[in-house]
N, C-alpha and C positions, 0 to 999 in steps of 0.2 A: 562506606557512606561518607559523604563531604557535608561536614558540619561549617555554618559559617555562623561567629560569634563576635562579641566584643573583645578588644583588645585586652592580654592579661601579662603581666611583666613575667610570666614564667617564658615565653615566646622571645621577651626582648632580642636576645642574641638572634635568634631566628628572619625574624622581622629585617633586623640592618643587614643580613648577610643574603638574604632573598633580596634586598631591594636595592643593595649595593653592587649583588652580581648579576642582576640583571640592566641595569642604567652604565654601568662602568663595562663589564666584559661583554656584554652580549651590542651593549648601544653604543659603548666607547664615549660613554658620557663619563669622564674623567675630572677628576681635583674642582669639583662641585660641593659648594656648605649645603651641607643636609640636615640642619639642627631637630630639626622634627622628627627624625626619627631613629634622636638616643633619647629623646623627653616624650612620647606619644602621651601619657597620663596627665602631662602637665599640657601641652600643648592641642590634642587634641579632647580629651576627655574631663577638663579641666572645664569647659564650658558643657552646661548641658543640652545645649541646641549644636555642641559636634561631638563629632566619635570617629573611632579608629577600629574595622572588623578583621577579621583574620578565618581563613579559609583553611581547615585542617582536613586531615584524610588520614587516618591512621596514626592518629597522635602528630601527624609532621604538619610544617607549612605549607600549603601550597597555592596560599594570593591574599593580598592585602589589599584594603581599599579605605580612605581615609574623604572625612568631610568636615569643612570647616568652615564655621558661621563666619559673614565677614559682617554683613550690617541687618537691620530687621530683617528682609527679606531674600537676602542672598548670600548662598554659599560656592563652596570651591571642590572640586573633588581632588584629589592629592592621593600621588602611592599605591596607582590603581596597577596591581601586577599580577600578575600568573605565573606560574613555575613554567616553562619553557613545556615541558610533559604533561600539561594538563590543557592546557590553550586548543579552543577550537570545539570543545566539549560544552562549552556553556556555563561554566564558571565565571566568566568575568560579567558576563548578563546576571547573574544570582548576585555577584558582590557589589554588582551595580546599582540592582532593585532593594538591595538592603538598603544601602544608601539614599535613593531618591524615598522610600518609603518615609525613611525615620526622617529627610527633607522636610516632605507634605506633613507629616504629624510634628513638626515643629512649626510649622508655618511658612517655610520658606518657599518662594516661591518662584526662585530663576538658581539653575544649579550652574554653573563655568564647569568644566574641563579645559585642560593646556596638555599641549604636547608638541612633538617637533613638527615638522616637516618632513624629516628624514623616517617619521614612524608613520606610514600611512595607513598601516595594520589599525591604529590606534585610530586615527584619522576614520575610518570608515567603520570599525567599532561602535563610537559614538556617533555618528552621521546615520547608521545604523537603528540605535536604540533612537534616533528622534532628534540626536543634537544637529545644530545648526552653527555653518561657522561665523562670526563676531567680526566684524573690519575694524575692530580697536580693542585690543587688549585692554580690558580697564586695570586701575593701577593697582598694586598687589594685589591680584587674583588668582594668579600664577604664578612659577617659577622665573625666575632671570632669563633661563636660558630658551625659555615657551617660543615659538613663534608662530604657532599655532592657538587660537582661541577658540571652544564652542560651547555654546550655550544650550539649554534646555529652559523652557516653560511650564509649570508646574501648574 
């Protein structure tokens, strides 16, 4: 059974080595500042309108999904990952609805996602669940290297 919960520092190690071999080994997203996610309690859990969950299966990792309040009504999704052997089963739609859930019960009311180009997987994931792509990245919303923007309406 795949339990999805709030982020807890027993995972820490877990967490950077799931999201580092997936963005660097598997995307070749390489020598990238990731500060967020050796601090998740401070950065993401630190306001109580964002959070950071984690997807276990038998005591291990297997996806993380991070949300982050940027002003009243709008956040960011961040760190939305699946273990390579779990993808396509419907986990990243459950890590997703965690997130947009605890959105709407904070008030928020437009969620962003960022992602490449080069990930189209990703790209129609969220095209998918409803999102819509953005002709402007607005400003810190997303990562540096995003060139992709989409949005949802809540």
């Amino acid at each position: 059974m795949i339990k999805i919960v709030p982020y807890s520092e027993g995972y820490k190690d877990d967490v950077v080595n799931l999201i580092l071999n997936i963005w660097e080994n598997e995307f070749d997203f390489k020598g990238l500042e990731r500060p967020d996610i050796y601090d998740i309690p401070n950065y993401y859990q630190g306001d109580p309108d964002s959070n950071f969950w984690i997807a276990i299966k038998d005591s291990k990792l297997i996806g993380t999904v991070g949300l982050k309040k940027k002003s009243n009504d709008l956040a960011y999704l961040k760190r939305m990952v699946v273990k390579k052997e779990f993808r396509k089963q419907g986990l990243g739609v459950r890590l997703l609805e965690v997130a947009i859930k605890f959105a709407k019960e904070h008030n928020i009311k437009t969620v962003y996602a960022g992602t490449v180009k080069e990930n189209p997987n990703a790209i129609n994931f969220y095209k998918n669940y409803g999102f819509i792509e953005n002709d402007v990245i607005p400003e810190d919303i997303t990562a540096a290297n995003d060139s992709i923007c989409l949005k949802l309406s809540l």
